[in-house]
TORPA-4810 file (N, C-alpha, C, O; in nm, 3 decimals):
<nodes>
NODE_1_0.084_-0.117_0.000_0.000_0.000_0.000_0.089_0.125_0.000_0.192_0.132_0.066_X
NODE_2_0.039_0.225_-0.082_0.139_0.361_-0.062_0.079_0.443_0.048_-0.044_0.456_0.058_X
NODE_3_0.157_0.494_0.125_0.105_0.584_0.231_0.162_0.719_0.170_0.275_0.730_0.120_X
NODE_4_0.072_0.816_0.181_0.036_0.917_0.160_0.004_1.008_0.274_-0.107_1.025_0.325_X
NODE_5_0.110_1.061_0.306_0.103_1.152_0.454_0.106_1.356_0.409_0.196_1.416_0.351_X
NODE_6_0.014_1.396_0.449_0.008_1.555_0.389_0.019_1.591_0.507_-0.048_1.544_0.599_X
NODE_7_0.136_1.714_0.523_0.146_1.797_0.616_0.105_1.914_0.656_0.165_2.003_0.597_X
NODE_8_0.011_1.961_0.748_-0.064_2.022_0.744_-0.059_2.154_0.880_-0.107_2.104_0.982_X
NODE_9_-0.025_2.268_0.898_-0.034_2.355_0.950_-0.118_2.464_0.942_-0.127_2.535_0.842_X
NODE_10_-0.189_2.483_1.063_-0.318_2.607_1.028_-0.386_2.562_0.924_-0.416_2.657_0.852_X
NODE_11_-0.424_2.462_0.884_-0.536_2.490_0.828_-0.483_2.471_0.619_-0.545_2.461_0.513_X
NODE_12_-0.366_2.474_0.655_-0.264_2.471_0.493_-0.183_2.375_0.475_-0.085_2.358_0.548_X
NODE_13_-0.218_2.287_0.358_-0.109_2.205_0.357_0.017_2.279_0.318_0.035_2.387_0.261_X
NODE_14_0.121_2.161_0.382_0.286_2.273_0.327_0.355_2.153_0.311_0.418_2.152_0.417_X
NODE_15_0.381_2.067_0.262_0.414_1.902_0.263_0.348_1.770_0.213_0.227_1.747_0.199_X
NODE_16_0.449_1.692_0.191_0.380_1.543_0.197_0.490_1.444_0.218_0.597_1.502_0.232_X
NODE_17_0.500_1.329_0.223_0.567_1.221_0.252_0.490_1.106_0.170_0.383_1.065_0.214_X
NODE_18_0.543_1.055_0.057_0.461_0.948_0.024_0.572_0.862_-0.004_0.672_0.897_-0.067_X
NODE_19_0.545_0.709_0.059_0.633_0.592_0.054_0.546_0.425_0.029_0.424_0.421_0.045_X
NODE_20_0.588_0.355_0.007_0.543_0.205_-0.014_0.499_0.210_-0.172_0.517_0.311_-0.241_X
NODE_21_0.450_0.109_-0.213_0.420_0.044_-0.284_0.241_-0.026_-0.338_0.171_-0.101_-0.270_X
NODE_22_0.217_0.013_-0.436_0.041_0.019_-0.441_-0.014_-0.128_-0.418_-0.112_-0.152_-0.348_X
NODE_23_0.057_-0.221_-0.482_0.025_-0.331_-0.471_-0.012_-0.392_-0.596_0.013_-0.509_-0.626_X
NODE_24_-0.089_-0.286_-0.686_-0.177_-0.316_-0.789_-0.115_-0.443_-0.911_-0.196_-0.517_-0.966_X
NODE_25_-0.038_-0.448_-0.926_0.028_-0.550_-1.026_0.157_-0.509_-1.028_0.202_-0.399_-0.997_X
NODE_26_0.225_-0.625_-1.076_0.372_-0.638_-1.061_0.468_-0.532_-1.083_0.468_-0.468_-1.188_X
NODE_27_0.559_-0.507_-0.980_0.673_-0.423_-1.025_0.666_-0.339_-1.108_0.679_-0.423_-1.196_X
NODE_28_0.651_-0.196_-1.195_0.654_-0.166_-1.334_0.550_-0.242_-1.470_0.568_-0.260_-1.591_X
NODE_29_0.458_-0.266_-1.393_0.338_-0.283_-1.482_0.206_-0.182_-1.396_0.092_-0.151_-1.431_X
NODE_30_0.266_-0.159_-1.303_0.153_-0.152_-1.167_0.100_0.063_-1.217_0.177_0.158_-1.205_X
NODE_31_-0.013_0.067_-1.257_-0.070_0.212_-1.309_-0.108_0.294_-1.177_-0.137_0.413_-1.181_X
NODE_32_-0.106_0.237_-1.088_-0.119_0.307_-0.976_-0.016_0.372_-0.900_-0.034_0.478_-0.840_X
NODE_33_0.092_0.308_-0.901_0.262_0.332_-0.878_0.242_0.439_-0.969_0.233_0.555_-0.929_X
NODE_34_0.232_0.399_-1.113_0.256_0.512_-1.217_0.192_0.681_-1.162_0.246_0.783_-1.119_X
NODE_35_0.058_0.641_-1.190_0.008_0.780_-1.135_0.049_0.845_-1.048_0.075_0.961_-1.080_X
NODE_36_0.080_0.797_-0.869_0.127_0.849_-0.817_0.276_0.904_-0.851_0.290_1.026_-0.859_X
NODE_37_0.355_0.844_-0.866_0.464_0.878_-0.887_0.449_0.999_-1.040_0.540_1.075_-1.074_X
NODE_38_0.373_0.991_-1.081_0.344_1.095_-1.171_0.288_1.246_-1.164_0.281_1.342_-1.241_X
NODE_39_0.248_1.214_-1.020_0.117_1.327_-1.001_0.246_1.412_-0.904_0.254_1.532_-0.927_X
NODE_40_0.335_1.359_-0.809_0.423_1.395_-0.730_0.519_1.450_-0.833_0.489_1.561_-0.876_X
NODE_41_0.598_1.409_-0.868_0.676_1.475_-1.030_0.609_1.636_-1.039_0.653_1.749_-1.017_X
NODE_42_0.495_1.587_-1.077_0.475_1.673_-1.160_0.404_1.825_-1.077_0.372_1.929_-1.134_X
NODE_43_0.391_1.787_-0.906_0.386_1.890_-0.820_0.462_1.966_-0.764_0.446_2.085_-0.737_X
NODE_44_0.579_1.871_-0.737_0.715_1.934_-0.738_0.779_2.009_-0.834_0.867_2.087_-0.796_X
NODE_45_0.750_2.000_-0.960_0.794_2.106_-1.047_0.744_2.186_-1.090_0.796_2.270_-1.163_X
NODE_46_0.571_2.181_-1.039_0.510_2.301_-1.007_0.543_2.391_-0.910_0.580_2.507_-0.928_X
NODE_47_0.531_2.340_-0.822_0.603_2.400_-0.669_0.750_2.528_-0.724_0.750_2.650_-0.738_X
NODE_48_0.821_2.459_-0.736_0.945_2.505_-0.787_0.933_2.621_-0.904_0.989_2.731_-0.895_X
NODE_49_0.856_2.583_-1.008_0.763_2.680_-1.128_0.745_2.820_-1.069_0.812_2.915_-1.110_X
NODE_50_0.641_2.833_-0.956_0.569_2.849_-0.855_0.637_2.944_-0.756_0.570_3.003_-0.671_X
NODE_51_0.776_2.960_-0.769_0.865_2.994_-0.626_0.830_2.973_-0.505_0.854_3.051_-0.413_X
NODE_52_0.759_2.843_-0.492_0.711_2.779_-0.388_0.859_2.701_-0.287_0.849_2.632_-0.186_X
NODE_53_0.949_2.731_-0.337_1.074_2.660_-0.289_1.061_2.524_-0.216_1.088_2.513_-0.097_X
NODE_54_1.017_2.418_-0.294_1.013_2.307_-0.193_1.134_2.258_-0.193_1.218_2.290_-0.277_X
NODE_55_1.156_2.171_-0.092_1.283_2.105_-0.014_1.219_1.948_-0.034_1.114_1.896_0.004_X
NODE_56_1.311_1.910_-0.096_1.257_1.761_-0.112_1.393_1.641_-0.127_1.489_1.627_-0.203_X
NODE_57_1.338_1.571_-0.011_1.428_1.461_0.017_1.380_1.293_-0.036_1.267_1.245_-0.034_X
NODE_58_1.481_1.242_-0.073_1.467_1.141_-0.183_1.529_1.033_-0.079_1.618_1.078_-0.006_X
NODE_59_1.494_0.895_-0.064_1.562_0.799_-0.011_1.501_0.685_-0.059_1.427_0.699_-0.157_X
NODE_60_1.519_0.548_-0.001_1.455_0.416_-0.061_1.310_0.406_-0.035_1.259_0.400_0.077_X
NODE_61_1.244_0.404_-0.154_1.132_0.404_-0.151_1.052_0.526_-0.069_0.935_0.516_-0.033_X
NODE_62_1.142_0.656_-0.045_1.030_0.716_0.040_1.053_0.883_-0.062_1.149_0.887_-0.138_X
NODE_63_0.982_0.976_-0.055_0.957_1.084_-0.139_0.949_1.191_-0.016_0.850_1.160_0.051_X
NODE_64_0.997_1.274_0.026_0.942_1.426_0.088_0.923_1.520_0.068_1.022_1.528_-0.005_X
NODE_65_0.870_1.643_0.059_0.885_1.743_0.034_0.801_1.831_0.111_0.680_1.822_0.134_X
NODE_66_0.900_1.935_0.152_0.806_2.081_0.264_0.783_2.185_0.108_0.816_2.164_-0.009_X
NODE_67_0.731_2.272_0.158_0.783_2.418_0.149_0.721_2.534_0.263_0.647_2.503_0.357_X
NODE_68_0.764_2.659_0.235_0.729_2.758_0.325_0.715_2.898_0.253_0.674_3.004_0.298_X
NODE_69_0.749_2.875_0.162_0.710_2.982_0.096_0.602_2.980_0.040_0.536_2.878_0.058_X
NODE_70_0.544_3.084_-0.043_0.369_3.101_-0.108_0.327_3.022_-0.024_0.345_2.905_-0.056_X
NODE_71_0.276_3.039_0.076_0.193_2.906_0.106_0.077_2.927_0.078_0.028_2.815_0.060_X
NODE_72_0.000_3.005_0.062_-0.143_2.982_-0.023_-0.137_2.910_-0.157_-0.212_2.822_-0.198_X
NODE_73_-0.041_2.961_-0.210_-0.035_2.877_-0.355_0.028_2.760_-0.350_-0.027_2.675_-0.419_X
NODE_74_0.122_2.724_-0.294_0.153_2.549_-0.236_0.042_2.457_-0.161_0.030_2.335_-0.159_X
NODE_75_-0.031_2.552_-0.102_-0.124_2.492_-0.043_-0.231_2.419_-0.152_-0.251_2.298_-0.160_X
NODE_76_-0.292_2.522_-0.231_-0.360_2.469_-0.336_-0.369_2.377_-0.422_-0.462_2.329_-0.485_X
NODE_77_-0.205_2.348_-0.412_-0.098_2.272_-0.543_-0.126_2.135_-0.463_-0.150_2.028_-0.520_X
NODE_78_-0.120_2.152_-0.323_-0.106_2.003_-0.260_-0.240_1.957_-0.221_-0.266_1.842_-0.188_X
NODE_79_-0.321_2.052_-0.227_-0.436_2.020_-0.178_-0.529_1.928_-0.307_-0.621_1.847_-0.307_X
NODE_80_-0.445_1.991_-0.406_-0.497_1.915_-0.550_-0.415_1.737_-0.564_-0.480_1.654_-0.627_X
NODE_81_-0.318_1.708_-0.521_-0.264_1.628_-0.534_-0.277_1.510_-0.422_-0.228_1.397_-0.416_X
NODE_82_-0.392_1.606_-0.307_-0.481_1.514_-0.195_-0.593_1.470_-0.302_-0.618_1.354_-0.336_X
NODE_83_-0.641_1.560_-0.336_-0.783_1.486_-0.447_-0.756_1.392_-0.538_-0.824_1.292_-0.561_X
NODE_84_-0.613_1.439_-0.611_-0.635_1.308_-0.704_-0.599_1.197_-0.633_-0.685_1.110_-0.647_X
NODE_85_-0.462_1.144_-0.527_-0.488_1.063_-0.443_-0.631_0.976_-0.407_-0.647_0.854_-0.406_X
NODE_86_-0.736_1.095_-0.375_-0.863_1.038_-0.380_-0.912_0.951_-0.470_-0.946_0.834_-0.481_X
NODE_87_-0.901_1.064_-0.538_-0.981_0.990_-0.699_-0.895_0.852_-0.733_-0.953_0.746_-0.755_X
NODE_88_-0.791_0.861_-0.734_-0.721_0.726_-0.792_-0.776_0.583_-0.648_-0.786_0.463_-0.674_X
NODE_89_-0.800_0.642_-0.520_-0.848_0.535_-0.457_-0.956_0.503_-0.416_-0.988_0.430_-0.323_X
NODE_90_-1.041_0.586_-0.524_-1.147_0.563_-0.533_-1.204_0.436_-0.654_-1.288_0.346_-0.654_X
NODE_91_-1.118_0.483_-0.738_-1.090_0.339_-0.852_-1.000_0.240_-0.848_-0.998_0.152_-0.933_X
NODE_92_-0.920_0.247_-0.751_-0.832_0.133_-0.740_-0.826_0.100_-0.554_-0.716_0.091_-0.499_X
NODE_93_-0.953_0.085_-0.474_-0.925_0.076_-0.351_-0.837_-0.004_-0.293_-0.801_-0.111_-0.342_X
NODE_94_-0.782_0.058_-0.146_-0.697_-0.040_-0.099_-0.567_-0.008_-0.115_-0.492_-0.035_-0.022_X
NODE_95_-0.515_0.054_-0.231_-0.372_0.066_-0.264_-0.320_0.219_-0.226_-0.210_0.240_-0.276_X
NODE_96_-0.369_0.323_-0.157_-0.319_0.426_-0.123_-0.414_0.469_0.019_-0.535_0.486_0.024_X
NODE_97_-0.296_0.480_0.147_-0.362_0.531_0.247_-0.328_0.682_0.277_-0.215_0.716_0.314_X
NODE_98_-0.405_0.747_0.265_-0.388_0.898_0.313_-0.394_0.955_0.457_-0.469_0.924_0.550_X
NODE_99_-0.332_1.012_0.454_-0.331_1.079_0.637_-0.279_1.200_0.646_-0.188_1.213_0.565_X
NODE_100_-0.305_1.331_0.734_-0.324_1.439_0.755_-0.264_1.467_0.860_-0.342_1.487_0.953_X
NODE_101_-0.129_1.480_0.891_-0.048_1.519_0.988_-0.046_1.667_1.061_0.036_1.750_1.022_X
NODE_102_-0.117_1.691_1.144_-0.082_1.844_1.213_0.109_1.892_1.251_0.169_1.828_1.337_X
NODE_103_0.160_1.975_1.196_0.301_2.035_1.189_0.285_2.150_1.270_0.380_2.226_1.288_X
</nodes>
């Protein structure tokens, strides 16, 4: 299962942490791995786009990233990338757990 952790202060996301594995089918066939790992990509280089300055740490199997700057507009960016999370486990249940960390 991928866990999906959004970091959340006042009321704004400013973060996420997403690590594991969807489950959905093997290794690099698996569209759920894909998406996520697609949707993160592609927030982080919004972020950055954005002068949202995120800080993002890379290790085995795990993804991080803060920021502190714009935070209304990072907020938005991540708050969109909580929905599709949704949406994707809404069609593929089971394979992504989300959680809402107070910072």
């Amino acid at each position: 299962m991928i866990r999906a952790e959004f970091y959340d202060s006042k009321g704004l996301l400013n973060g996420f942490s997403i690590s594991g594995h969807a489950g959905y089918a093997d290794r690099g066939h698996d569209v759920v791995c894909a998406s996520v790992s697609s949707a993160v990509q592609l927030i982080v280089n919004l972020l950055n786009e954005f002068d949202c300055e995120p800080k993002v740490n890379v290790s085995d199997n795990v993804i991080e990233c803060r920021t502190t700057a714009s935070i209304n507009t990072a907020s938005a960016m991540l708050e969109q990338l909580k929905l599709h999370f949704e949406a994707i486990l809404e069609e593929f249940p089971k394979t992504i757990k989300i959680t809402i960390s107070e910072v």
